[in-house]
C-alpha positions in Angstrom: -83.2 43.1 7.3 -84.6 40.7 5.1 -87.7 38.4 5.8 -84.7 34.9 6.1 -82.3 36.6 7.4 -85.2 37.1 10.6 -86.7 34.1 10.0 -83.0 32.6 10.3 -82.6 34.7 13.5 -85.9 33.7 15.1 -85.3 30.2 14.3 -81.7 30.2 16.0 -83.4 32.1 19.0 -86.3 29.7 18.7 -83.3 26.5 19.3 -81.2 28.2 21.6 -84.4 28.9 23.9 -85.6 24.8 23.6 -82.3 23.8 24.8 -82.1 26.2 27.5 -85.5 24.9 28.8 -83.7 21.3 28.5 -80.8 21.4 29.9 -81.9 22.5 33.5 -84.3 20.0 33.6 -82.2 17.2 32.2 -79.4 18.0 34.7 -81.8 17.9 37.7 -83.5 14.3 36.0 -80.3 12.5 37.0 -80.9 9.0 38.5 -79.6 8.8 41.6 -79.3 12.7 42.3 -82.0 14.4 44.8 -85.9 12.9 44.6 -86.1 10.5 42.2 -89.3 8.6 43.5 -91.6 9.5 40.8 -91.3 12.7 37.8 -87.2 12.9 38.1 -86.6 9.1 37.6 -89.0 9.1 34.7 -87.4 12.0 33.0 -84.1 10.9 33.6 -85.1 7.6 31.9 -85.3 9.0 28.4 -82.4 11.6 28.8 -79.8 8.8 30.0 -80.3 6.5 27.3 -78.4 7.7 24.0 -80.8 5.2 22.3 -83.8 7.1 22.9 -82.2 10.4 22.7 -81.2 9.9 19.0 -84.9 8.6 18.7 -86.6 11.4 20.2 -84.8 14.1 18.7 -84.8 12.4 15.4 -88.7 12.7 15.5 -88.5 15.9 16.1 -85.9 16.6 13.1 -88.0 14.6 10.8 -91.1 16.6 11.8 -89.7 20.0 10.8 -88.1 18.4 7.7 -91.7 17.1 6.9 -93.2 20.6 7.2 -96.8 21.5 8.0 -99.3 19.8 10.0 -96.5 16.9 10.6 -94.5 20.0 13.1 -97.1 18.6 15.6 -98.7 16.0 14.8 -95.6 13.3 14.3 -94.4 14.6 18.2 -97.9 15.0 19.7 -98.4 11.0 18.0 -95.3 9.6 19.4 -95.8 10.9 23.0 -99.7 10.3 22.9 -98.2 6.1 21.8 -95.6 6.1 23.8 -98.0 6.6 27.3 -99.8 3.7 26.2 -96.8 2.1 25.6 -95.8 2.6 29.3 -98.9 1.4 30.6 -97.9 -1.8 28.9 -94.7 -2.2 30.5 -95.8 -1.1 34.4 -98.7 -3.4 33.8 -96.1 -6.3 32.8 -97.9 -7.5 29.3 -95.5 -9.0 27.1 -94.6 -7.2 23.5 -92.1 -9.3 21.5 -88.9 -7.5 20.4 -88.9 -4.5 22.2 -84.7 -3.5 22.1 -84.5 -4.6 18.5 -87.7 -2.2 17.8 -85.8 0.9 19.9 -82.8 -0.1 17.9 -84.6 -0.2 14.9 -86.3 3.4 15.4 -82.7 4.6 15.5 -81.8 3.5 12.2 -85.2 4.1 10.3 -85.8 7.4 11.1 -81.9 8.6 10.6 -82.6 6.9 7.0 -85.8 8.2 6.7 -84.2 12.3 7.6 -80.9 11.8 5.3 -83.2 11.2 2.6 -85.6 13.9 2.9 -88.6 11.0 3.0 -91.8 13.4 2.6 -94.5 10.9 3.5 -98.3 11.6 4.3 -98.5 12.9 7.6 -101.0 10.0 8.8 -98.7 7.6 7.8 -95.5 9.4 9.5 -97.2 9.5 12.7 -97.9 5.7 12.0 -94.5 5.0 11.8 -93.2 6.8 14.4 -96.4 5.8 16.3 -95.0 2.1 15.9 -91.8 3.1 17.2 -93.3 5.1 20.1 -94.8 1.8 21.9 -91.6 -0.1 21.9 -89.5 3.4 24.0 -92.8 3.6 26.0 -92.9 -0.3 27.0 -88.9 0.3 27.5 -89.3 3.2 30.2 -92.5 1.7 31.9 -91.1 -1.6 32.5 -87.8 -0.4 34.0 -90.2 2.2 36.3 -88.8 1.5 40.3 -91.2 -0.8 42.1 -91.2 2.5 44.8 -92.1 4.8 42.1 -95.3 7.0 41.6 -96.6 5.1 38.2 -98.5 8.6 37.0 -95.7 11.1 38.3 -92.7 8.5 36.1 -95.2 8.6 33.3 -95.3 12.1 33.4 -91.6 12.8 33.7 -90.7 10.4 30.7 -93.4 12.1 28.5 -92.4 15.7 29.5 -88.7 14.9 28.9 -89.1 13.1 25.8 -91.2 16.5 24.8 -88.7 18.5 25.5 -86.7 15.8 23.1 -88.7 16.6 20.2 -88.7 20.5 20.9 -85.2 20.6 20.4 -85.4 18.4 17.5 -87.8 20.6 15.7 -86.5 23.9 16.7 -83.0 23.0 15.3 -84.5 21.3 12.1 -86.7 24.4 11.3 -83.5 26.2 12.0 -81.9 24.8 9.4 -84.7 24.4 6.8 -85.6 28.2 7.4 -81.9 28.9 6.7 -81.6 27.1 3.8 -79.4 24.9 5.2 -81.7 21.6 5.2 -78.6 19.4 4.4 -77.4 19.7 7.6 -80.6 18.1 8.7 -80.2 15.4 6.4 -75.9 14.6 7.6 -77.7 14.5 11.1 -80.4 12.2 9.6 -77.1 9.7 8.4 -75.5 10.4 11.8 -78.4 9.0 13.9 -78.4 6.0 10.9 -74.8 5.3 11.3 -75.5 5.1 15.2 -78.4 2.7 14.8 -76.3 0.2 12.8 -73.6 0.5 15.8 -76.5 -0.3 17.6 -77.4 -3.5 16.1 -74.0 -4.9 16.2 -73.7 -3.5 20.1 
């Protein structure tokens, strides 16, 4: 066996693994279903909002696509910006334009995968760092009045991780497999939502 033909085979096994670590805990995140005082309602916040899905994943697709250091750093940016984002929203400060900036990470990073934009890593984690404070401010504002403000926070970051995970293990899928335009038609996918978005 050739060394792409088991990189293509670890990757796939890499993707397969990330989603089966997901989908257990996304189906027991529901709102509304079992204890959700506290780390379910927080990661069921992320998960059940197709906005922030096609965000978080999309960071995670644009950080394999990006290669390198950006694997981690983009995703470890975002979730690092995204907590202080929270504490923004529980604490009730006001930050001006905070759907049209989710909206707007939709559409910006789809453009920014289904053109293969290769920017410096300190400035893709800037951007998605950006992004990151309007999805925290989002989930931290909407967190129950009932609700254990360090046990949401650490349900919305872990899900949103797991977010990224998948993102990244099916990008590097791809790009191992040589198959890096398929990143790219998911890249215009997630665009083509975001400019549903805006006219939603």
């Amino acid at each position: 066996m050739n060394s792409s033909s088991h990189s293509y085979r670890f990757a796939r096994g890499l993707a397969v693994g990330l989603a089966a670590f997901a989908v257990p805990m996304i189906a027991q995140a529901h709102t509304g279903v079992g204890h959700t005082h506290g780390f379910l309602a927080g990661a069921g916040h992320p998960v059940f909002g197709f906005d922030h899905v096609c965000a978080m994943i999309a960071v995670g697709l644009w950080a394999a696509q990006r290669g390198g250091r950006a694997i981690w750093a983009v995703p470890a940016t975002f979730v690092a910006v995204m907590a202080a984002g929270g504490a923004l929203g529980v604490a009730g400060v006001a930050v001006p334009l905070v759907e049209p900036g989710i909206v707007a990470s939709v559409l910006i990073l789809g453009l920014l995968i289904a053109a293969a934009v290769r920017l410096p890593v300190a400035v893709s984690a800037l951007v998605v760092g950006l992004f990151a404070i309007f999805h925290g401010y989002a989930h931290g504002a909407e967190m129950p009045a009932s609700t254990s403000g360090l046990a949401y926070g650490a349900g919305f970051m872990l899900a949103t991780a797991a977010l990224h995970l998948a993102g990244i293990g099916l990008g590097w899928a791809m790009v191992k497999s040589g198959r890096e335009q398929f990143v790219r038609f998911a890249g215009g996918a997630i665009a083509a939502f975001g400019v549903v978005l805006c006219f939603a």
